[in-house]
C-alpha positions, 0 to 999 in steps of 0.5 A: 558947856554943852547944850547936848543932854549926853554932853551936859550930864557928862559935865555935871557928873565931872562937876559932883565928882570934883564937889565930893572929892572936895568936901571930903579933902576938906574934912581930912585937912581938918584931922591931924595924922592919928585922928585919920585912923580912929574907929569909933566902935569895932563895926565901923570905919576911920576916914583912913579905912574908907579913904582905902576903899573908895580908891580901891573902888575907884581904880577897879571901876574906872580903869579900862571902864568902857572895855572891860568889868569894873570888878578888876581881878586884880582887887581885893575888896576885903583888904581895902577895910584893912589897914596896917601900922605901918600906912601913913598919910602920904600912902592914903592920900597917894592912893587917893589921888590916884584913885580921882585921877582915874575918875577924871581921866576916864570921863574926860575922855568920854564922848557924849555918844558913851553915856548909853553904851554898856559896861559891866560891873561884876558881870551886870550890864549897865549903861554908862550913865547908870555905872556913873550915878551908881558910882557918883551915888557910892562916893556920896555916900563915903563922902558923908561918913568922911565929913561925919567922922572928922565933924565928930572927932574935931567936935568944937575945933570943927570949921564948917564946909558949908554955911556954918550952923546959926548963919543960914539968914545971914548968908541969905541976905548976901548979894549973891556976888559978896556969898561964900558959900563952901566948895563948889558942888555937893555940900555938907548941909 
């Protein structure tokens, strides 16, 4: 770990973004294939729609993200809230990974001298630190619909990703060397 302010956010963003990621694959495990693709109403979302977007948005935002806008041309937005009869598990969860891929390789390469240089993002200026909170701020915010969605449609089979509800004492009273606290980084709480 670094004891460069610029290095030591870098670090951590990678950090959250890995803890985000995780939390939300941890809810995923828990939806069998059909349960991916299930909207409660009309006006929202399944896992598999938002699973869509956040990959779409990650590859957008993140390729070439110090030389060129992270609204690609090539992306179409609209289509990620749009999912065929025909797309499975194994397509999602491609795009997914792909999607983080492009994430962890993009920071890996940044140097603690990036962070206060400037992209863009439909054409607005934003230093590398704003572009990375604003991105980490979005996939937070699905992460939590995610583990919503399946804590919702799992009700009573759910297994907590977290301290489970009426065992917060007791995980206290824990030597922090016996704790088994859920994934490292963001929890749901």
């Amino acid at each position: 770990m670094t004891t460069d302010p610029a290095g030591h956010y870098v670090d951590e963003v990678r950090r959250q973004f890995r803890g985000h990621k995780r939390l939300a694959e941890g809810a995923i495990a828990q939806l069998n294939d059909e349960e991916l693709f299930i909207t409660p109403d009309p006006e929202s979302n399944s896992v598999a729609i938002l699973m869509k977007h956040m990959a779409g948005n990650m590859r957008s935002r993140f390729r070439d993200f110090l030389t060129t806008d992270g609204e690609k041309p090539d992306r179409h937005r609209d289509q990620e809230f749009e999912i065929s009869s025909s797309t499975t598990r194994a397509d999602l969860m491609g795009a997914w990974e792909a999607g983080w891929e492009q994430i962890f390789s993009t920071i890996a390469a940044l140097k603690p001298e990036d962070v206060m240089r400037t992209v863009t993002i439909r054409g607005e200026p934003h230093t590398v630190l704003q572009a990375l909170n604003r991105a980490l701020a979005h996939y937070a915010q699905h992460t939590g619909q995610i583990v919503f969605l399946a804590k919702h449609i799992r009700s009573g089979e759910w297994k907590s990703l977290s301290i489970p509800r009426g065992q917060s004492e007791e995980f206290n009273r824990q030597p922090m060397t016996e704790r088994k606290p859920g994934p490292s980084g963001p929890r749901a709480e």
